[in-house]
C-alpha positions as MATLAB code, in Angstrom:
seq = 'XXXXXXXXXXXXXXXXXXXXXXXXXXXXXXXXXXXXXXXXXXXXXXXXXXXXXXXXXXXXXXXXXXXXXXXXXXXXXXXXXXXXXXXXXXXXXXXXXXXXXXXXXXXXXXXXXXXXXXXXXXXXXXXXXXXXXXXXXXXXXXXXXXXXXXXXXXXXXXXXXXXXXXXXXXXXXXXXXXXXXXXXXXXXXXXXXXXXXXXXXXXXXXXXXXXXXXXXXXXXXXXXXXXXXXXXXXXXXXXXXXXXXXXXXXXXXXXXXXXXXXXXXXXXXXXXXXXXXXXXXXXXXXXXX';
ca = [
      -9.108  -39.599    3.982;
     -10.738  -36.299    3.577;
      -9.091  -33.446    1.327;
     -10.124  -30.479    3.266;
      -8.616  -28.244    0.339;
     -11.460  -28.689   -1.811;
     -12.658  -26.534    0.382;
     -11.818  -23.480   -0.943;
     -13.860  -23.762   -4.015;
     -16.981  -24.038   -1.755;
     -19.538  -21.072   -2.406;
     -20.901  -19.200    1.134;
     -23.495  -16.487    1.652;
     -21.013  -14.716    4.835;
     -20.613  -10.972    5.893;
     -17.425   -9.173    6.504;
     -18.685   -8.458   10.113;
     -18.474  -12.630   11.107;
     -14.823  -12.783   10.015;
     -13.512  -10.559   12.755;
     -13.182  -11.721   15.868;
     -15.142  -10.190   18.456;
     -11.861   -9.257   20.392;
      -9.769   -8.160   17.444;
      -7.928   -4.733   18.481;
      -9.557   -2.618   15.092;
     -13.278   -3.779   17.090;
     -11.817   -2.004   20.423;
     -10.377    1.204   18.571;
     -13.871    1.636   16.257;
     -15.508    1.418   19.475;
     -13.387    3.460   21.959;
     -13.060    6.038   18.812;
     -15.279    8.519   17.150;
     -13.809    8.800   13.639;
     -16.488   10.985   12.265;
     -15.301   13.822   13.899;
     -12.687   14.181   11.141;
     -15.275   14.974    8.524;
     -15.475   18.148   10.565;
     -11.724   18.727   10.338;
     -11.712   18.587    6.861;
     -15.001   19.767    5.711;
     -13.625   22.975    3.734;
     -10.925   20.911    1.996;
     -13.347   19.435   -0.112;
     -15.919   20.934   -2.803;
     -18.950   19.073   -3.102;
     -19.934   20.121   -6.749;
     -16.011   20.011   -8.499;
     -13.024   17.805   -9.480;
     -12.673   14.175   -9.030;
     -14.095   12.145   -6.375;
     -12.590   11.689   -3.311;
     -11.192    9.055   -1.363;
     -13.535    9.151    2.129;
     -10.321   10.938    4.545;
     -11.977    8.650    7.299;
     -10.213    6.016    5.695;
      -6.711    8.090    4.170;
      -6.581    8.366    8.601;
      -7.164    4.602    9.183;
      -4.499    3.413    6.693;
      -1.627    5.626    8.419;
      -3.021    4.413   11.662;
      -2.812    0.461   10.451;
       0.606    1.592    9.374;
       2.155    2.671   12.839;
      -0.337    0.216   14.199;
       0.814   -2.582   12.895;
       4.801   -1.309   12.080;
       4.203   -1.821    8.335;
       7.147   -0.024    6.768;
       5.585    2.076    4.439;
       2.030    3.293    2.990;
       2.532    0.871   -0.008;
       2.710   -1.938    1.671;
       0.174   -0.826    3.937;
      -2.055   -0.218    0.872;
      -1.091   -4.296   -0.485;
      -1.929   -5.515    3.449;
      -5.472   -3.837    3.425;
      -6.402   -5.225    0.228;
      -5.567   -8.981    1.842;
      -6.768   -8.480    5.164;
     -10.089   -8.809    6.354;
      -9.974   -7.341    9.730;
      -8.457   -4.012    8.022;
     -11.142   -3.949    5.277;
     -13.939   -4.007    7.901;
     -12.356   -1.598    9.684;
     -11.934    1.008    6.860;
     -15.331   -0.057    5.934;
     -14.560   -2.041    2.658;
     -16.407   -5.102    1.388;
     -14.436   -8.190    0.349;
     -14.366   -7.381   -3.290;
     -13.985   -3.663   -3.193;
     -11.596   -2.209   -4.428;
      -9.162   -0.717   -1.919;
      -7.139    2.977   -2.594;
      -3.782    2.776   -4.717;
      -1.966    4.889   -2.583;
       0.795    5.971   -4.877;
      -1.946    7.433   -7.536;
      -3.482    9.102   -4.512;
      -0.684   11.537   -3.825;
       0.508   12.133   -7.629;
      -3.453   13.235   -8.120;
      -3.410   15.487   -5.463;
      -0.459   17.662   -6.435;
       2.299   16.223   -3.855;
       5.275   14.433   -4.416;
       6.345   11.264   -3.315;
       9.380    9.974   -1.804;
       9.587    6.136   -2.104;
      11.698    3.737   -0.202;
      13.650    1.978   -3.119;
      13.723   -2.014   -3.835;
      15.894   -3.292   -6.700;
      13.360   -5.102   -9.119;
      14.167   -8.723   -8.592;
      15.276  -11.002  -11.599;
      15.448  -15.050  -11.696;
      19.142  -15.477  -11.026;
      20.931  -16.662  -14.769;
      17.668  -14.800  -16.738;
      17.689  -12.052  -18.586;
      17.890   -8.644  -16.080;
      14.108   -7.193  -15.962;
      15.318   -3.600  -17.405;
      15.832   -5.692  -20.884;
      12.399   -5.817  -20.807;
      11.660   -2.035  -22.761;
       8.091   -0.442  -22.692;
       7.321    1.327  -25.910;
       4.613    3.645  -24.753;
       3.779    4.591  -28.178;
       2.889    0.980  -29.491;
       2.199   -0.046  -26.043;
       3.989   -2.796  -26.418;
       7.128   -4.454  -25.002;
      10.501   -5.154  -26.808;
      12.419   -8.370  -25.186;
      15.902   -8.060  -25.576;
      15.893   -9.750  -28.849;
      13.995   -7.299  -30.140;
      10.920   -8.936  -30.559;
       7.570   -7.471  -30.000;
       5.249   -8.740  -26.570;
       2.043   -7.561  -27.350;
      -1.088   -6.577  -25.198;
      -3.325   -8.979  -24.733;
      -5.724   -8.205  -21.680;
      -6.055   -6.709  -17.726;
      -5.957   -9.347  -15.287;
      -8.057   -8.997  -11.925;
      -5.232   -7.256  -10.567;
      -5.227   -4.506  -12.558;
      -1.777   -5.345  -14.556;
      -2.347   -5.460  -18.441;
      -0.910   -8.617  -19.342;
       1.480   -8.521  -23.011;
       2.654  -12.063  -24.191;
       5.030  -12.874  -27.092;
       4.451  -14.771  -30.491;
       5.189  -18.667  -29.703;
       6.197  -19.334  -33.213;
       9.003  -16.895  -32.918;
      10.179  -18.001  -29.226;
      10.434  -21.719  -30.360;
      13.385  -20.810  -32.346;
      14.925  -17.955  -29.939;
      18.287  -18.805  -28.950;
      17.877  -16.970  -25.817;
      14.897  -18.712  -25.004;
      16.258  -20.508  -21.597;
      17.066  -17.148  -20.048;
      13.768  -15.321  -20.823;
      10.947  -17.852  -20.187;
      10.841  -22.131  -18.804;
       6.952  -21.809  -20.460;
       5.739  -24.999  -22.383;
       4.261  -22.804  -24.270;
       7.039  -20.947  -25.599;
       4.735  -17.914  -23.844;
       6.967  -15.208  -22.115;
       4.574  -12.915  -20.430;
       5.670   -9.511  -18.973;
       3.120   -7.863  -16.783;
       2.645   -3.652  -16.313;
      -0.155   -2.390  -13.264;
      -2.092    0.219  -14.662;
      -1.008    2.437  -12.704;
       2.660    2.374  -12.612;
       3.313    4.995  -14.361;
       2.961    6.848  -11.047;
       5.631    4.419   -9.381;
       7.666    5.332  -11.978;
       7.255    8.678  -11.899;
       8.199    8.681   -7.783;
      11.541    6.425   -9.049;
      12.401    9.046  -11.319;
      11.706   11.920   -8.885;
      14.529    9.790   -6.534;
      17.050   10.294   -8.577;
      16.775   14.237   -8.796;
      19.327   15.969   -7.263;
      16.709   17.515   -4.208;
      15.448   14.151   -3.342;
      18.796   12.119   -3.898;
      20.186   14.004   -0.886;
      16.650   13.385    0.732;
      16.719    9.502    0.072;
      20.287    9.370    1.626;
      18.927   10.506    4.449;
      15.500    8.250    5.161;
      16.818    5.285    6.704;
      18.947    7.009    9.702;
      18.256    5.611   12.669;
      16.554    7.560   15.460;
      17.339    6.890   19.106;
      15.259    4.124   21.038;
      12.695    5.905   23.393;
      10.309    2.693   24.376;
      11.265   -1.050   23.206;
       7.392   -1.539   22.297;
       7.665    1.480   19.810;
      10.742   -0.047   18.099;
       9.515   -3.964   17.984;
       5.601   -3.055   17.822;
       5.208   -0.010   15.719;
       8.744   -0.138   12.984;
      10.046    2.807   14.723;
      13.658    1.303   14.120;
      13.795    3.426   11.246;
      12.300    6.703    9.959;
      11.568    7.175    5.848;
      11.399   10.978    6.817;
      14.150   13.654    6.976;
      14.238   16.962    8.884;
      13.750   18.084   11.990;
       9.617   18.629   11.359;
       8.243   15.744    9.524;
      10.167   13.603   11.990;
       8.996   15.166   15.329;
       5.266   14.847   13.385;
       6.023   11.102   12.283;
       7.312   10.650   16.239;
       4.276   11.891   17.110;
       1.873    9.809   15.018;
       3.649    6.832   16.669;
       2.681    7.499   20.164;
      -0.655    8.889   19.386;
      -1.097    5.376   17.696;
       0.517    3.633   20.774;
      -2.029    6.088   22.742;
      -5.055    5.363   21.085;
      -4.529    1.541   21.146;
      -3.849    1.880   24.992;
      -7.082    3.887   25.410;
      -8.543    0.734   23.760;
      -7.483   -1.832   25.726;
      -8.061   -0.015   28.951;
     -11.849    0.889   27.813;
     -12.467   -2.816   26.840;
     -11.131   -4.135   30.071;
     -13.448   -2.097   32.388;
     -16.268   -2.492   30.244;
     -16.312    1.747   30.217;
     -19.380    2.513   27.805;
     -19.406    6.255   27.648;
     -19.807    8.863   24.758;
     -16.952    7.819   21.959;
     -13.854    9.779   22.231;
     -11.588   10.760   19.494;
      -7.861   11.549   20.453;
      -6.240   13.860   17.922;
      -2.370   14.277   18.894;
      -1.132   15.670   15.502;
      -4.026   17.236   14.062;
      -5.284   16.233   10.711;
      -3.297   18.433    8.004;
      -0.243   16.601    9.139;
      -1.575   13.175    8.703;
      -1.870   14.187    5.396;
       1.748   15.239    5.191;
       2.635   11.820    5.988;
       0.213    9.980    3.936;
];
């Protein structure tokens, strides 16, 4: 009997380019679409000689168009798809192993603020609650909720710095069943290195301003097309007001649009100059990003 999972440890010599299929929808929009134009559109945005370097906008435009594209809910879960998927890495022109943008750190650094559909942190039912789990920022450190000190020990591939406790001291905890089922007597608590921006955009939820904003995100807007709703998670809309609505409406059809224009140039083999389709214009993108 062959075990075809031993597989995965096998070593290839493969490009991104082989992995997507031929007739994968990204392949028909990068070749019905001129994307380069946008450098134009943003060209005196950026300064070549100061501040940090930039995220290419080329690809800031494909991740909100994999997001209507594809109906993923929000930009941070868009961001967590594109570093999994292969057919959206080669289309925002990433290489398997390179790193892909953390979206959340993106709009912090450039002076906007962010609005965050909220989860409740999820805890092992009968364990101890996750917010027992304290960050001392000063030691940078964690304190369990017997007090006892988790300390740093390294950055996994992930990017989440990894603290673990002191065996010898969990052997005899009495609350040792409801933190951690480890042989080791290990409890390890992991922190991304960059969520002190996520917790920035919780804290910024609970401010009075975006409290009454947040109450607001998940009404539902009429149904105009079926495919919208089903296709492109237009069942509900994360913005509120009149504006940033009408602009997210729009971004949905120019994505239903542009994926139309696709299909229709594949299927009668049309060949001509690239076209590029801007709807909203660029700055508004932005806005939504």
């Amino acid at each position: 009997m062959q075990k075809g999972y031993e597989n995965i440890y096998q070593v290839e010599m493969i490009s991104i380019e082989d992995l997507v299929p031929q007739d994968h929808l990204l392949r028909q929009i990068s070749s019905a679409v001129d994307f380069s134009k946008i450098y134009e559109f943003v060209e005196e945005l950026y300064c070549d000689d100061n501040g940090r370097p930039s995220i290419d906008p080329v690809v800031l435009f494909k991740m909100v168009l994999i997001q209507h594209l594809y109906g993923l809910p929000s930009l941070r879960r868009t961001a967590d798809e594109v570093s999994l998927n292969i057919a959206y890495r080669w289309f925002l022109g990433y290489s398997l192993t390179e790193e892909t943008p953390h979206i959340c750190k993106k709009i912090f650094d450039d002076g906007r603020v962010l609005s965050t559909v909220y989860k409740r942190p999820m805890t092992k039912k009968g364990n101890h609650e996750w917010w027992k789990y304290v960050y001392d920022e000063y030691y940078d450190c964690i304190i369990c909720p017997e007090y006892q000190v988790l300390d740093y020990r390294t950055t996994n591939r992930d990017g989440c710095r990894e603290y673990k406790s002191n065996p010898e001291i969990c052997k005899n905890c009495p609350t040792r069943h409801l933190c951690t089922e480890s042989k080791d007597c290990i409890k390890t608590v992991t922190k991304h290195i960059w969520s002190d921006y996520i917790d920035l955009a919780e804290d910024i939820r609970y401010t009075p301003k975006y409290a009454d904003l947040y109450k607001l995100r998940k009404e539902k807007i009429e149904r105009v097309f079926a495919d919208a709703k089903e296709k492109h998670a237009m069942t509900y809309t994360p913005y509120t007001g009149l504006a940033q609505v009408t602009n997210w409406v729009r971004l949905k059809f120019a994505t239903m649009n542009l994926k139309k224009l696709a299909k229709w140039k594949r299927k009668r083999n049309n060949t001509p100059a690239k076209l590029l389709v801007f709807i909203v214009n660029y700055e508004t993108s932005l806005d939504m990003a």
